[in-house]
N, CA, C and O of each residue as an XYZ file, in Angstrom:
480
protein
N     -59.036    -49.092    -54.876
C     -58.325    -48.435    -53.780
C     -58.279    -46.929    -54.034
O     -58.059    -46.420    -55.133
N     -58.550    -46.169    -52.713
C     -58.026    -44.821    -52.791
C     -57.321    -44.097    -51.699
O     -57.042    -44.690    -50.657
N     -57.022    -42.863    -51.881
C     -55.989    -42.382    -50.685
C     -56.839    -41.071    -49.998
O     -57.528    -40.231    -50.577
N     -56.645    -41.161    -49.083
C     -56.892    -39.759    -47.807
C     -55.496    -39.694    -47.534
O     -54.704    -40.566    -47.178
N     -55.355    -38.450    -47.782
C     -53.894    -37.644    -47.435
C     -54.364    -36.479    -46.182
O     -55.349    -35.775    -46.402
N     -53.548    -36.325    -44.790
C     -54.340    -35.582    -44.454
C     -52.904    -34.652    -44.105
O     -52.423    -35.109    -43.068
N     -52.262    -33.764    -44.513
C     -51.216    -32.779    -44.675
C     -50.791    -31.486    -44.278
O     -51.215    -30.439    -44.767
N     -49.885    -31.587    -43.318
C     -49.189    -30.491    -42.618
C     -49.951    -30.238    -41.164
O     -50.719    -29.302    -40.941
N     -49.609    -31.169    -40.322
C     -50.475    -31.550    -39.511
C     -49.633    -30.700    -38.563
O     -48.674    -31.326    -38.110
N     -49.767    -29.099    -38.031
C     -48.907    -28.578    -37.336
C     -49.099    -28.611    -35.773
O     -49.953    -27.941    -35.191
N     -48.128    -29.543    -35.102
C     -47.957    -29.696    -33.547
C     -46.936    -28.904    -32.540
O     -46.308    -27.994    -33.082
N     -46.798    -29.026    -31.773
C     -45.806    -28.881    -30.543
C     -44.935    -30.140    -29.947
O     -45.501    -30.794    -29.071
N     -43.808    -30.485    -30.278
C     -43.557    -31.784    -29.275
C     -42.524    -31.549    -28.789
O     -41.791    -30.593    -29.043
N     -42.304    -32.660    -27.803
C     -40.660    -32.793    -26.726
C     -40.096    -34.084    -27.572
O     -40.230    -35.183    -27.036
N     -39.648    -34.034    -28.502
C     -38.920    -35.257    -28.998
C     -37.626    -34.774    -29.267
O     -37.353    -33.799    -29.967
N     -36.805    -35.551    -28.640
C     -35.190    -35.702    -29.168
C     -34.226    -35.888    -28.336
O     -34.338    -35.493    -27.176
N     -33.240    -36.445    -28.726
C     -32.180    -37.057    -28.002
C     -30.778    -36.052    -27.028
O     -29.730    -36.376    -26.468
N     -31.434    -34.899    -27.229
C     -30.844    -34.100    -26.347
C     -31.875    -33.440    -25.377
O     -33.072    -33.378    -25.656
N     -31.337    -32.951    -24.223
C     -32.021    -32.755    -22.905
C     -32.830    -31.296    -23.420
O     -34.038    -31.080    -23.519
N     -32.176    -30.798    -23.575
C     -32.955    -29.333    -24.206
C     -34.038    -29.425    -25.296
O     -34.749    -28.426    -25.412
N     -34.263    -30.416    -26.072
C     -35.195    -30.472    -26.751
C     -36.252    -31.088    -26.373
O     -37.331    -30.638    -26.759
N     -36.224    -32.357    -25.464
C     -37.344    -32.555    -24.707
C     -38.006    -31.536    -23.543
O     -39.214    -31.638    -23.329
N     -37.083    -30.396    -22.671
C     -37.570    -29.510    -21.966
C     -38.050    -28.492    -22.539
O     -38.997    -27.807    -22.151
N     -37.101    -28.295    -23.939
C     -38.133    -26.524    -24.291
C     -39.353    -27.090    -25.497
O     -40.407    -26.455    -25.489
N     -39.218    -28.343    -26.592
C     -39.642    -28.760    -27.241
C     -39.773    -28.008    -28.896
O     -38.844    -27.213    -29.041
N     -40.302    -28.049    -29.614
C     -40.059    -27.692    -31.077
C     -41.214    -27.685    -31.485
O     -42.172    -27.989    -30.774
N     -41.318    -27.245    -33.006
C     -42.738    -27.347    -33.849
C     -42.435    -28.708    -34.785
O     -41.253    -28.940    -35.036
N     -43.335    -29.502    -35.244
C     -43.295    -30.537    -35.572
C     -44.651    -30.478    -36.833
O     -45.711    -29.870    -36.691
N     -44.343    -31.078    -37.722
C     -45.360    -31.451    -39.168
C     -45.430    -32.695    -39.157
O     -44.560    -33.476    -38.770
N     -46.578    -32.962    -39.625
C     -46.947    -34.372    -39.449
C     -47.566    -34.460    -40.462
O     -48.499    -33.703    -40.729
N     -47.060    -35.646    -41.415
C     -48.484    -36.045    -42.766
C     -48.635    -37.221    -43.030
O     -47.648    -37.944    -43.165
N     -49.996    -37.734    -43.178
C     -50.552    -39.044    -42.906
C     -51.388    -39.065    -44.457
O     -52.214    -38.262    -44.888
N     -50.749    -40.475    -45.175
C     -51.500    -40.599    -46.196
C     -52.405    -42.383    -45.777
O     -52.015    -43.337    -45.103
N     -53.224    -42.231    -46.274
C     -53.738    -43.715    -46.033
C     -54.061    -44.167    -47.369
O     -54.174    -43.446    -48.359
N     -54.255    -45.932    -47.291
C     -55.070    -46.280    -48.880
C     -55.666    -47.050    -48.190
O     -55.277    -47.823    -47.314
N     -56.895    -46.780    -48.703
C     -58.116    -48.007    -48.424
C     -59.081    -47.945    -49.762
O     -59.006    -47.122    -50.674
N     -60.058    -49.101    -49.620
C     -61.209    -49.272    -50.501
C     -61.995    -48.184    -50.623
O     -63.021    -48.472    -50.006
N     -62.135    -46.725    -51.223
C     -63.326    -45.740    -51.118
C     -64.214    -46.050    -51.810
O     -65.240    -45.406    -51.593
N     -64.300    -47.114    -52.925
C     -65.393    -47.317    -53.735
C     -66.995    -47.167    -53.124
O     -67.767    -46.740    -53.982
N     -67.455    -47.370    -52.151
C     -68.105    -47.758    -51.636
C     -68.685    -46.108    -50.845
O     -69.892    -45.870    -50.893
N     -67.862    -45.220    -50.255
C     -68.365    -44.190    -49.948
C     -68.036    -43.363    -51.341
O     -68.443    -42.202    -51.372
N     -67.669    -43.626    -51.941
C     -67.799    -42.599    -52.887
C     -69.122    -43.042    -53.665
O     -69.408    -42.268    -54.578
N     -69.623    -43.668    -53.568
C     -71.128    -44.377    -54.529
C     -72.378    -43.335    -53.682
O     -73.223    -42.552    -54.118
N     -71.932    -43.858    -52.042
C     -72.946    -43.795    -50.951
C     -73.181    -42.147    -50.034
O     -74.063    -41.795    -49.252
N     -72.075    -41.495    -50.516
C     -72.004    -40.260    -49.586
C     -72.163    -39.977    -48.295
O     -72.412    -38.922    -47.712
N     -71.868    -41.764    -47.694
C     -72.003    -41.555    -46.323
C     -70.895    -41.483    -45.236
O     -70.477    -42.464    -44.621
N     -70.483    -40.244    -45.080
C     -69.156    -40.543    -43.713
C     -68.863    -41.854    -42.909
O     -67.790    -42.097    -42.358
N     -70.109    -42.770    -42.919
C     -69.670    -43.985    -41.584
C     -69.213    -44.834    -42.543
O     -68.679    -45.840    -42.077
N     -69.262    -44.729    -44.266
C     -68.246    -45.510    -44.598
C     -66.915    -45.035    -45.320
O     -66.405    -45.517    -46.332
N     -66.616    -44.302    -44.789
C     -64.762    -43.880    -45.469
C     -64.109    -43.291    -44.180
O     -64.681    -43.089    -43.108
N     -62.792    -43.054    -44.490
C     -61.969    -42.721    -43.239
C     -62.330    -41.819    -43.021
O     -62.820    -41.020    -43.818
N     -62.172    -41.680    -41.742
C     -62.586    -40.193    -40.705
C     -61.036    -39.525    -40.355
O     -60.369    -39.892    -39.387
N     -60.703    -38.721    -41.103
C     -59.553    -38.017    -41.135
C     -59.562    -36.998    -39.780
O     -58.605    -36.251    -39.577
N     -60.766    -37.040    -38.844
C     -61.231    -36.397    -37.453
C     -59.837    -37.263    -36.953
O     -58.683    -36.975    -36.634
N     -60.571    -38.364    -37.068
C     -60.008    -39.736    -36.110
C     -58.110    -39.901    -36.729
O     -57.227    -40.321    -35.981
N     -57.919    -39.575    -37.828
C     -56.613    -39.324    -38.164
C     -55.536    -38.331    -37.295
O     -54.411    -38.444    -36.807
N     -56.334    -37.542    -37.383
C     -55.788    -36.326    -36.758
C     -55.793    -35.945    -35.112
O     -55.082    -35.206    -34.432
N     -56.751    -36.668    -34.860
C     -56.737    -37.082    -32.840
C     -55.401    -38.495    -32.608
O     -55.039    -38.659    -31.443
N     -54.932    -39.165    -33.395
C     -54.422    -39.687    -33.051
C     -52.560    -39.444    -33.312
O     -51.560    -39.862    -32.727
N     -52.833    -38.449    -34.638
C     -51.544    -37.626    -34.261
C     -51.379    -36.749    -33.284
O     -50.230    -36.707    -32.844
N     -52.189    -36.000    -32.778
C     -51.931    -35.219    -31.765
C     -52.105    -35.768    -30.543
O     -51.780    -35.162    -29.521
N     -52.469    -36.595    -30.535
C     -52.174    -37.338    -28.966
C     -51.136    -38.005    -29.000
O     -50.381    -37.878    -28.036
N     -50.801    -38.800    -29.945
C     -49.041    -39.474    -29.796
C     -48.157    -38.213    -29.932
O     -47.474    -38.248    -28.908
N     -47.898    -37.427    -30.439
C     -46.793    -36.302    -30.868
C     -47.180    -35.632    -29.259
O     -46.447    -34.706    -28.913
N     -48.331    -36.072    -28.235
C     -47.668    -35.533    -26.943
C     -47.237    -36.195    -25.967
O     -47.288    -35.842    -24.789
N     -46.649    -37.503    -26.524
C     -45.778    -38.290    -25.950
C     -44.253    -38.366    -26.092
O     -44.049    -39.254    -26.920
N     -43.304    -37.951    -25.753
C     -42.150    -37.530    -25.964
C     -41.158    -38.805    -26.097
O     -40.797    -39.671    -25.301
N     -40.873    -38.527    -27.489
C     -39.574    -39.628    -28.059
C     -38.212    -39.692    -28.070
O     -37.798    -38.558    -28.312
N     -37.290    -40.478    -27.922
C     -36.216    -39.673    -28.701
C     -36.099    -39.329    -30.106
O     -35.606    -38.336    -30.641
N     -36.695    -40.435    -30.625
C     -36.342    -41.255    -32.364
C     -37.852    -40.128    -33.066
O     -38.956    -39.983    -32.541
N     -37.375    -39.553    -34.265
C     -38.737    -39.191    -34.921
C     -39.485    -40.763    -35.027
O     -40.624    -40.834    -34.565
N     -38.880    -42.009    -35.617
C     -38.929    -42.979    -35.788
C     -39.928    -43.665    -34.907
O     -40.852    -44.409    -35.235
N     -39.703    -43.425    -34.204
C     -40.842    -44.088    -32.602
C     -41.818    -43.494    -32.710
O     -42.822    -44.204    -32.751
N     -42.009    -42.212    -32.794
C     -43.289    -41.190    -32.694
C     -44.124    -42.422    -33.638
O     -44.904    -43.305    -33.280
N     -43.404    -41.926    -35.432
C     -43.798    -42.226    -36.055
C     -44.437    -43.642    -36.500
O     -45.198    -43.871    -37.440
N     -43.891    -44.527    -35.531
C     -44.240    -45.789    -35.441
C     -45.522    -45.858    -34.785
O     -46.276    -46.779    -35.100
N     -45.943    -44.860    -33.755
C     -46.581    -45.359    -32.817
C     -47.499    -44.678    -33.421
O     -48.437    -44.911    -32.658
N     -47.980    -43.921    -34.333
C     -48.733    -43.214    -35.314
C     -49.619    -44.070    -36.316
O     -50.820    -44.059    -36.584
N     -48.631    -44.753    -36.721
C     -48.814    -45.898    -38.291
C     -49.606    -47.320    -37.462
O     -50.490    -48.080    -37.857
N     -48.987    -47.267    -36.416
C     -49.716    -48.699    -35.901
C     -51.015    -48.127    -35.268
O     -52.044    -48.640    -35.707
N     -51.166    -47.179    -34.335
C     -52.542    -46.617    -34.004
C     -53.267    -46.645    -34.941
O     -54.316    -47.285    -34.864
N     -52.911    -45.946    -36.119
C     -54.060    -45.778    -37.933
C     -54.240    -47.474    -37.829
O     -55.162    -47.976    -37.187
N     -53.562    -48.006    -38.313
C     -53.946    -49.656    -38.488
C     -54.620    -50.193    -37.355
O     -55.433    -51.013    -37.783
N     -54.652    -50.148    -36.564
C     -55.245    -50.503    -35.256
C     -56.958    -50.476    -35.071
O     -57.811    -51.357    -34.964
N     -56.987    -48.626    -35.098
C     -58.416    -47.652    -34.716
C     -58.985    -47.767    -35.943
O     -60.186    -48.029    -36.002
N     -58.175    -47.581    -37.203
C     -58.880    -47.322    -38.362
C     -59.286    -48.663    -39.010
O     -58.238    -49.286    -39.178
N     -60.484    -49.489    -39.511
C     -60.177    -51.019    -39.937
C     -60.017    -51.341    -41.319
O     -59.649    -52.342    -41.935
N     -60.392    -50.231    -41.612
C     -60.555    -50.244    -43.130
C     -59.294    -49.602    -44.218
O     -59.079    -49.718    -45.424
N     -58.765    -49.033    -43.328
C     -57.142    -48.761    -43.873
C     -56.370    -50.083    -44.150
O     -56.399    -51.121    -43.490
N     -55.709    -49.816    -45.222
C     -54.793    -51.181    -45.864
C     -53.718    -51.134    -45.837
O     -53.003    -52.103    -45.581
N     -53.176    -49.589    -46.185
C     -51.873    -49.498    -46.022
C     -51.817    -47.872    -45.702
O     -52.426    -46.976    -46.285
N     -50.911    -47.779    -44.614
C     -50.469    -45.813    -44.033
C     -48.824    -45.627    -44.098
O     -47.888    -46.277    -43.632
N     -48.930    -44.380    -44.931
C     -47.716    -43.763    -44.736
C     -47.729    -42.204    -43.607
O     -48.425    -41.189    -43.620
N     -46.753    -42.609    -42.843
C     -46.563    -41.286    -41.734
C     -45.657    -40.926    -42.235
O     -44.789    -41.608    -42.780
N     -45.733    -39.472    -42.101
C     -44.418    -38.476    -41.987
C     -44.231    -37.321    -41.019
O     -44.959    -36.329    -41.035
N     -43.226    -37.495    -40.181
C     -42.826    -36.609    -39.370
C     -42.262    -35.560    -39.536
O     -42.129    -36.171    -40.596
N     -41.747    -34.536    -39.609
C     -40.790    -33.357    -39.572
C     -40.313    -32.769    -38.068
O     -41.052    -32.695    -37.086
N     -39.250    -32.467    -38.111
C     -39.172    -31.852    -36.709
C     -38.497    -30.230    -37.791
O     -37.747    -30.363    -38.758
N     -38.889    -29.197    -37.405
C     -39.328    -27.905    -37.838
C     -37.450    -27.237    -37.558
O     -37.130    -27.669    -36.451
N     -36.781    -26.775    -37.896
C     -35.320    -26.460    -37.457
C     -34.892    -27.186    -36.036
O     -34.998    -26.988    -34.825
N     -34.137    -28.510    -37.293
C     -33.808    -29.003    -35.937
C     -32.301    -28.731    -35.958
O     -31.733    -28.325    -36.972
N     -31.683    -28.970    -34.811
C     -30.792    -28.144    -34.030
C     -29.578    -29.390    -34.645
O     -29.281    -30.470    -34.133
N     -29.141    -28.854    -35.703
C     -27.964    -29.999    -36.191
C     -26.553    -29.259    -36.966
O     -25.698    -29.814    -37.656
N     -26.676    -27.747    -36.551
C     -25.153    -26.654    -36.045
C     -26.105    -26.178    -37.850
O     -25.224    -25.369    -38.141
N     -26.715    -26.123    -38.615
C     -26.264    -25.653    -39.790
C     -28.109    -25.509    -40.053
O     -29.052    -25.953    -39.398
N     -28.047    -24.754    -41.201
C     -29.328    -24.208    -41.631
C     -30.082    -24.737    -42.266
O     -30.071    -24.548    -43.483
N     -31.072    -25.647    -41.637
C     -31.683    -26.812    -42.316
C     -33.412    -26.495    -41.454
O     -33.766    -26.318    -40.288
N     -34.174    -26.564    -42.917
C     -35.750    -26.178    -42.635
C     -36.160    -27.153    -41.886
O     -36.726    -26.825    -40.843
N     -35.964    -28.939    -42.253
C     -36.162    -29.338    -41.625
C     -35.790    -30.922    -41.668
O     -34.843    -31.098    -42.434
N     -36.208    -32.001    -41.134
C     -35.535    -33.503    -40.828
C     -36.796    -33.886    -40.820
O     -37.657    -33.354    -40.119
N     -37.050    -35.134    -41.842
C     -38.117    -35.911    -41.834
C     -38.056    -37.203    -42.003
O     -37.232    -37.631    -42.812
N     -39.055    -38.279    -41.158
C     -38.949    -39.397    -41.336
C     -40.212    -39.754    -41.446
O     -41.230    -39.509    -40.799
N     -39.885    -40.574    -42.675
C     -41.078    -41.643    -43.233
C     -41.194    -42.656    -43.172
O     -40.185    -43.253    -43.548
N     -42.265    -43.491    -42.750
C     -42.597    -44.995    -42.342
C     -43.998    -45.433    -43.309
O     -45.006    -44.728    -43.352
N     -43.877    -46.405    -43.872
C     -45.497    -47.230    -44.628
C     -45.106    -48.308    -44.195
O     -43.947    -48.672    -44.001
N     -46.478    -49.089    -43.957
C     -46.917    -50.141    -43.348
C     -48.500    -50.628    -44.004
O     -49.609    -50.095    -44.007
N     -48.009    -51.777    -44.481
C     -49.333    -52.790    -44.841
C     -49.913    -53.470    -44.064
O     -49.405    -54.443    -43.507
N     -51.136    -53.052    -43.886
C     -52.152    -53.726    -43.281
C     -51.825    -55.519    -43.086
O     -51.657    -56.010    -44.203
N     -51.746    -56.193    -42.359
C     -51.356    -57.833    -42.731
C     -52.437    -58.733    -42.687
O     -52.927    -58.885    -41.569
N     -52.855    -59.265    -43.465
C     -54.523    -60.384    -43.394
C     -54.477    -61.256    -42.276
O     -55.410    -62.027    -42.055
């Protein structure tokens, strides 16, 4: 087994449970680690067999422009897309950030993390 980490995935989104944050929206980080089998492209040097971190990264930025309340949801709908599109992934960890989020006090930022095993 090995990991593709693909890190600091910087977006735009409307997520959150107040009205003002879905209308003006925020900056958002996103980091996606995966584990799968690389043995096999690492022998072969061929892209069509290891993850396409392209395909990682189109599928964060197309969910993060779907507006949530929950970082949680985003992030769900992230981890199951990777398992889904990707076949060879075994197990993905997502991580969200929402960039100063608005919680009265001086905080860089709020992150939620989700992993999920692939199921046979």
């Amino acid at each position: 087994m090995g990991k593709v980490k693909v890190e600091n995935i910087r977006v735009y989104g409307h997520h959150g449970c107040l009205k003002e944050e879905t209308a003006i929206g925020s900056e958002y980080r996103v980091d996606v680690s995966i584990e799968a089998d690389l043995s096999k492209p690492s022998l072969s040097d061929r892209l069509s067999e290891t993850v396409d971190y392209v395909h990682i990264h189109r599928i964060v930025v197309e969910e993060m422009k779907v507006p949530s309340k929950l970082l949680e949801h985003v992030s769900m709908r992230i981890l199951k897309r990777t398992l889904k599109e990707l076949q060879m992934v075994q197990e993905v960890t997502v991580s969200v950030s929402k960039i100063n989020p608005p919680i009265g006090g001086d905080v860089e930022m709020v992150t939620v993390v989700l992993t999920e095993k692939r199921r046979s």
